[in-house]
Residue frames as a rotation matrix with the C-alpha (Angstrom) as fourth column:
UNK 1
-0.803 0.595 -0.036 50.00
-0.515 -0.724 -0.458 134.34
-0.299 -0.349 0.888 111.93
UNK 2
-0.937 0.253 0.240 46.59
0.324 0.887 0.328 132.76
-0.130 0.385 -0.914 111.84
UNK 3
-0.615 0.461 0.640 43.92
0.451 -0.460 0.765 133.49
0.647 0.759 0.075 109.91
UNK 4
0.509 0.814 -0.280 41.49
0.751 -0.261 0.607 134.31
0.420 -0.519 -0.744 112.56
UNK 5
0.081 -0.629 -0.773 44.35
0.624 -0.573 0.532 136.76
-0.777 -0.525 0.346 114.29
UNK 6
-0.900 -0.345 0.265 44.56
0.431 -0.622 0.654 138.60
-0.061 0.703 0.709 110.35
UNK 7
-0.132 0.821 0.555 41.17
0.372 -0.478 0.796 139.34
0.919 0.311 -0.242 110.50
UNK 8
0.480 0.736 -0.477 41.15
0.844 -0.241 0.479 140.39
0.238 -0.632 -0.737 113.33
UNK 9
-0.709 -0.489 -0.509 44.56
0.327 -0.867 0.377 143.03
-0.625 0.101 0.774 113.20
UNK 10
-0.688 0.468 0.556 41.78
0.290 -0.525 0.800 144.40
0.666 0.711 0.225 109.86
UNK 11
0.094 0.911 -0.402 39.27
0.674 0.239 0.699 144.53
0.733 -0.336 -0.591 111.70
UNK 12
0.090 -0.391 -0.916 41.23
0.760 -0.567 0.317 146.52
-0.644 -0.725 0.246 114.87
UNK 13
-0.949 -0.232 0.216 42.09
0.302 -0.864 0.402 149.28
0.093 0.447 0.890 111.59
UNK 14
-0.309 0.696 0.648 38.72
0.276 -0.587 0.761 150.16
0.910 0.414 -0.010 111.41
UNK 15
0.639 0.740 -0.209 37.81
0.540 -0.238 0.808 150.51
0.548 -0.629 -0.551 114.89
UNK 16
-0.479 -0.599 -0.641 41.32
0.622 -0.747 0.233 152.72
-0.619 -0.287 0.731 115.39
UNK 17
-0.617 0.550 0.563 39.42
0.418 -0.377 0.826 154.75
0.667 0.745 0.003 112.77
UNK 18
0.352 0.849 -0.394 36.56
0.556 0.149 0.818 154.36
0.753 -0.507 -0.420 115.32
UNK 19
-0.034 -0.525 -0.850 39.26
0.965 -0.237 0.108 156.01
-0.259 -0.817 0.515 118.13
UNK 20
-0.958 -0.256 -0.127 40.10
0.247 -0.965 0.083 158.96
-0.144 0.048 0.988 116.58
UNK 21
-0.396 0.819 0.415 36.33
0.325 -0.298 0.897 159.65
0.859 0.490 -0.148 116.19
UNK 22
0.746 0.207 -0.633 35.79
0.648 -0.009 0.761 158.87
0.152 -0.978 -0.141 120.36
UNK 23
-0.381 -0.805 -0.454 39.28
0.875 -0.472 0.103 161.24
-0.297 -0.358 0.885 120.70
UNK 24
-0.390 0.447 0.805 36.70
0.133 -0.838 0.530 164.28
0.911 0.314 0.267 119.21
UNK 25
0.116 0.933 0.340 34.45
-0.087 -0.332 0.939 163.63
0.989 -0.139 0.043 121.21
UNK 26
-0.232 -0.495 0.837 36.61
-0.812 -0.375 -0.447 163.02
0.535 -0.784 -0.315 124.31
UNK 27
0.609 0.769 0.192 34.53
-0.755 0.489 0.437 159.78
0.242 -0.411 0.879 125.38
UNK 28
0.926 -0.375 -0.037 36.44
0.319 0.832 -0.455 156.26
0.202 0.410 0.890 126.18
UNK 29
0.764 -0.517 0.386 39.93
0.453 0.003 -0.891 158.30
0.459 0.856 0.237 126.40
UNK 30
0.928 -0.241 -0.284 42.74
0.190 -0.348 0.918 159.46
-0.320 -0.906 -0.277 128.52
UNK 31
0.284 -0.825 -0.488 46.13
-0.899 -0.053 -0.434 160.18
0.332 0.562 -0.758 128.29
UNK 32
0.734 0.311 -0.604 47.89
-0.230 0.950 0.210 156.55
0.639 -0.015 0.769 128.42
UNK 33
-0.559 -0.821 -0.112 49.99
-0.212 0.272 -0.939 156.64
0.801 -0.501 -0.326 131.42
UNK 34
-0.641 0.376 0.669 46.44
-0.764 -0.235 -0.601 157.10
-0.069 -0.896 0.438 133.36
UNK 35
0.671 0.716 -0.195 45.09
-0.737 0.674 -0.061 154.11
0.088 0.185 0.979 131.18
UNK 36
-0.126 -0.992 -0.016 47.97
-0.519 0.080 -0.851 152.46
0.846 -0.099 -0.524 131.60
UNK 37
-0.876 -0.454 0.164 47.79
-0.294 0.232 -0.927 152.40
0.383 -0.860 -0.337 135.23
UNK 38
-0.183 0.816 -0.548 44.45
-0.983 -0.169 0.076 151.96
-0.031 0.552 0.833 135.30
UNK 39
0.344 -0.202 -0.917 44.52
-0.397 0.854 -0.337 148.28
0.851 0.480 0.214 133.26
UNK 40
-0.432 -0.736 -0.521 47.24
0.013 0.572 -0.820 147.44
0.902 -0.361 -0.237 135.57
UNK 41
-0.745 0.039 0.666 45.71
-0.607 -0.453 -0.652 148.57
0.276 -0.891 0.361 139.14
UNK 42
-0.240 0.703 0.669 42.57
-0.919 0.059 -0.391 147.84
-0.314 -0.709 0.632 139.20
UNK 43
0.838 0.542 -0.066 42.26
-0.543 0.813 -0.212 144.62
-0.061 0.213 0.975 136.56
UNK 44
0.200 -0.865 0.460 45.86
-0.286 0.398 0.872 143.53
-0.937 -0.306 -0.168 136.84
UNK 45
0.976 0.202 0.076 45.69
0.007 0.321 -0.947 143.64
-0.216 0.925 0.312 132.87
UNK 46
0.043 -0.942 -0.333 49.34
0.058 -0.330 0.942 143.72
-0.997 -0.059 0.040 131.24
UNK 47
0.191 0.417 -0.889 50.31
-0.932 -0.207 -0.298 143.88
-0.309 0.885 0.349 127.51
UNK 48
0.244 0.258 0.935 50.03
-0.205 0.956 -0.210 141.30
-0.948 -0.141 0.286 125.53
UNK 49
0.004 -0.021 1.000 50.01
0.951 0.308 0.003 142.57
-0.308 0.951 0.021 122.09
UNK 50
-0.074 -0.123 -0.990 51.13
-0.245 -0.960 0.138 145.69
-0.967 0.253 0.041 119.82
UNK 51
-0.166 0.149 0.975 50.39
0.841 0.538 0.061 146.74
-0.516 0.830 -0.214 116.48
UNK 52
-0.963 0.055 -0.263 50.36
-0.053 -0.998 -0.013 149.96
-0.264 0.001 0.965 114.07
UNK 53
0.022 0.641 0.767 47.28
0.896 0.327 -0.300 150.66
-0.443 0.694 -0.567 112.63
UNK 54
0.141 0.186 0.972 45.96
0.896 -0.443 -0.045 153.50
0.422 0.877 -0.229 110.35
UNK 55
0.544 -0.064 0.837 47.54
0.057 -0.992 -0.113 157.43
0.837 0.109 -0.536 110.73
UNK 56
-0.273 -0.953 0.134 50.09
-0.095 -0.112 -0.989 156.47
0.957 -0.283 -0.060 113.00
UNK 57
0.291 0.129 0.948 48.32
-0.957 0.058 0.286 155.19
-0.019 -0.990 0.140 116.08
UNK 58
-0.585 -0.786 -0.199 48.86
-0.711 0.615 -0.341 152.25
0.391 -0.057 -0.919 117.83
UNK 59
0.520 0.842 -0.144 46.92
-0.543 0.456 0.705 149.04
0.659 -0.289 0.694 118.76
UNK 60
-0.868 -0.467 0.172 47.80
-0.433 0.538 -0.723 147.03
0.245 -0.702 -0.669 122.17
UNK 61
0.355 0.481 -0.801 46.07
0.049 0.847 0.530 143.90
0.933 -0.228 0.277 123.76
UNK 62
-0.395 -0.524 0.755 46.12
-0.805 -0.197 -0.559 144.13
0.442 -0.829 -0.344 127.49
UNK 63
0.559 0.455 -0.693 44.67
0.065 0.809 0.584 140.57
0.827 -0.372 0.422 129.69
UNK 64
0.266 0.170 0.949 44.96
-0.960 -0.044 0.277 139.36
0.089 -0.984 0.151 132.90
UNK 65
-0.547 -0.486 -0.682 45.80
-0.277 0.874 -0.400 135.44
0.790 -0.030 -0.613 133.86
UNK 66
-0.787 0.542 -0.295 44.02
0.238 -0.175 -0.955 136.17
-0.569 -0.822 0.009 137.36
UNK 67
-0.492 0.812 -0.314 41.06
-0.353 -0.516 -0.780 137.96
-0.796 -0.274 0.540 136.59
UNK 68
-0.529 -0.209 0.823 40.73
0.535 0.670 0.514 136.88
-0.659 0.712 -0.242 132.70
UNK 69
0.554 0.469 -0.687 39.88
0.210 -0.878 -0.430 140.63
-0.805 0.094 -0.585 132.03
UNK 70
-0.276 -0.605 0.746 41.37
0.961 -0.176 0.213 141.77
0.002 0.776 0.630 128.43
UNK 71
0.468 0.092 -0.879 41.09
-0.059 -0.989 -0.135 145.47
-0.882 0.115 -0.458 126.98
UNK 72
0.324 -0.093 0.941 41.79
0.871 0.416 -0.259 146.67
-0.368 0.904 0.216 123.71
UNK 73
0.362 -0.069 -0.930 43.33
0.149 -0.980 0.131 150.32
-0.920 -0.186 -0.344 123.15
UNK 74
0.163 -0.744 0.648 44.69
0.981 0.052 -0.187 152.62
0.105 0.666 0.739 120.78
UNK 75
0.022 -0.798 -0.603 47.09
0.417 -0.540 0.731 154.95
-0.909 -0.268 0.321 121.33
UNK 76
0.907 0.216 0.361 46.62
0.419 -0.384 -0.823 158.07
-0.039 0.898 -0.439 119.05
UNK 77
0.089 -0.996 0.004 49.60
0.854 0.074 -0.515 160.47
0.513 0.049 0.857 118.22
UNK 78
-0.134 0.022 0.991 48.79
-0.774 -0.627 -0.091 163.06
0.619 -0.779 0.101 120.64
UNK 79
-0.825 -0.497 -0.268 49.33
-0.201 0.702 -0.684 160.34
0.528 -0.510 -0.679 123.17
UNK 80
-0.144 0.783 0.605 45.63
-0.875 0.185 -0.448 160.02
-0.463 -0.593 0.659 124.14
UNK 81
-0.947 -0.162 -0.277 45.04
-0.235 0.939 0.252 156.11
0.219 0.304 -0.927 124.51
UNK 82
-0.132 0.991 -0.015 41.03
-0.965 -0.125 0.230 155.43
0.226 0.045 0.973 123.48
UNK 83
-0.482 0.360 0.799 39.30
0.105 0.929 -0.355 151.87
-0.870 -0.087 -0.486 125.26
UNK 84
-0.577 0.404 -0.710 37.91
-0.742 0.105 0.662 150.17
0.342 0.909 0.239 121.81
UNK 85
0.188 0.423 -0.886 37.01
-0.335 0.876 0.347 146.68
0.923 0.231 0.306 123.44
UNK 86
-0.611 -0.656 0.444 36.97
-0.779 0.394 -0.488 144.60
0.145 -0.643 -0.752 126.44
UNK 87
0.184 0.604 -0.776 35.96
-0.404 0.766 0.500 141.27
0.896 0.221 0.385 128.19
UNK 88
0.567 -0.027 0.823 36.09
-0.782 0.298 0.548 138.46
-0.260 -0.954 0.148 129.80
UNK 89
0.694 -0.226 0.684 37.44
0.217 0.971 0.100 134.63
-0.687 0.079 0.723 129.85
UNK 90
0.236 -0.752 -0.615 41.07
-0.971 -0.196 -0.133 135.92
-0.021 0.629 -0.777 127.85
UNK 91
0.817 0.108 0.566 42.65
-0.022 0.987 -0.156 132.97
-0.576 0.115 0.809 126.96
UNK 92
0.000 -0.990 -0.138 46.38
-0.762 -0.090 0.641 132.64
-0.647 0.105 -0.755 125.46
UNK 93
0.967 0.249 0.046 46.71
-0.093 0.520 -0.849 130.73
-0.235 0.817 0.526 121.95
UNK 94
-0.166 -0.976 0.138 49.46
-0.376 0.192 0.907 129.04
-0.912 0.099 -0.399 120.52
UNK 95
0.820 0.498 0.282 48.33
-0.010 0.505 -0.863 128.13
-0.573 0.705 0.419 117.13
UNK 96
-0.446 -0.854 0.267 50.52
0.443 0.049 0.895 127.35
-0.778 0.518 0.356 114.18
UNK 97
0.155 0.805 -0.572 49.60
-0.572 -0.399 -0.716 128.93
-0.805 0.438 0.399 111.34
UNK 98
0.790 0.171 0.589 48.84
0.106 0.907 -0.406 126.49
-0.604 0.384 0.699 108.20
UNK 99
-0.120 -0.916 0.382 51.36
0.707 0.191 0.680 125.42
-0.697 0.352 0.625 105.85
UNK 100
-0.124 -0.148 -0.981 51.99
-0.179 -0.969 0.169 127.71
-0.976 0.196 0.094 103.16
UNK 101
-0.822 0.138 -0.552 50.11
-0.523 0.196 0.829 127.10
0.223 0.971 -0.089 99.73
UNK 102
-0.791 0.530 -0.305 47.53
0.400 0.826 0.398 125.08
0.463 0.193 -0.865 101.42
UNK 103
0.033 0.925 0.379 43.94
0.046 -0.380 0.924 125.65
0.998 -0.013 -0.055 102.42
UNK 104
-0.774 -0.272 0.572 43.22
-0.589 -0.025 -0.808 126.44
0.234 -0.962 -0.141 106.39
């Protein structure tokens, strides 16, 4: 895992935090078979990436290859799935991460 990918799973806890605030207020949020399809339909996003974060929700990475459209969700446990982020120009990484014991 490289550093720039750990800060950024921390980072994602606080703005699932940030979900369950937009899941009050109803903004940003659906149930996630209609974001889901959605992602997939109209930007041809798939997943990419999963993760828990804080009170049992869930973080996912969705991107494109075609379109180079990303999306960020989480998935609360009442199965409403809140948009946190999106973009453009996605981009697949392969990075190693550094040796253990040594500086990055």
């Amino acid at each position: 895992m490289t550093l720039g990918f750990l800060k950024m799973t921390m980072g994602l806890g606080l703005m699932a935090l940030a979900a369950q605030q937009l899941q009050a207020e109803q903004n940003n949020c659906a149930p996630r078979d209609v974001v889901l399809d959605r992602l997939s339909d109209k930007y041809g996003e798939s997943r990419r990436g999963i993760g828990l974060v804080q009170q049992g929700s869930v973080m996912e990475v969705f991107a494109s290859d075609t379109t180079g459209t990303w999306t960020i969700t989480v998935t609360l446990p009442n199965g409403m799935t809140c948009l946190i982020a999106s973009g453009q120009s996605y981009e697949t990484l392969a990075e190693a991460a550094p040796a253990q014991g040594k500086d990055a």
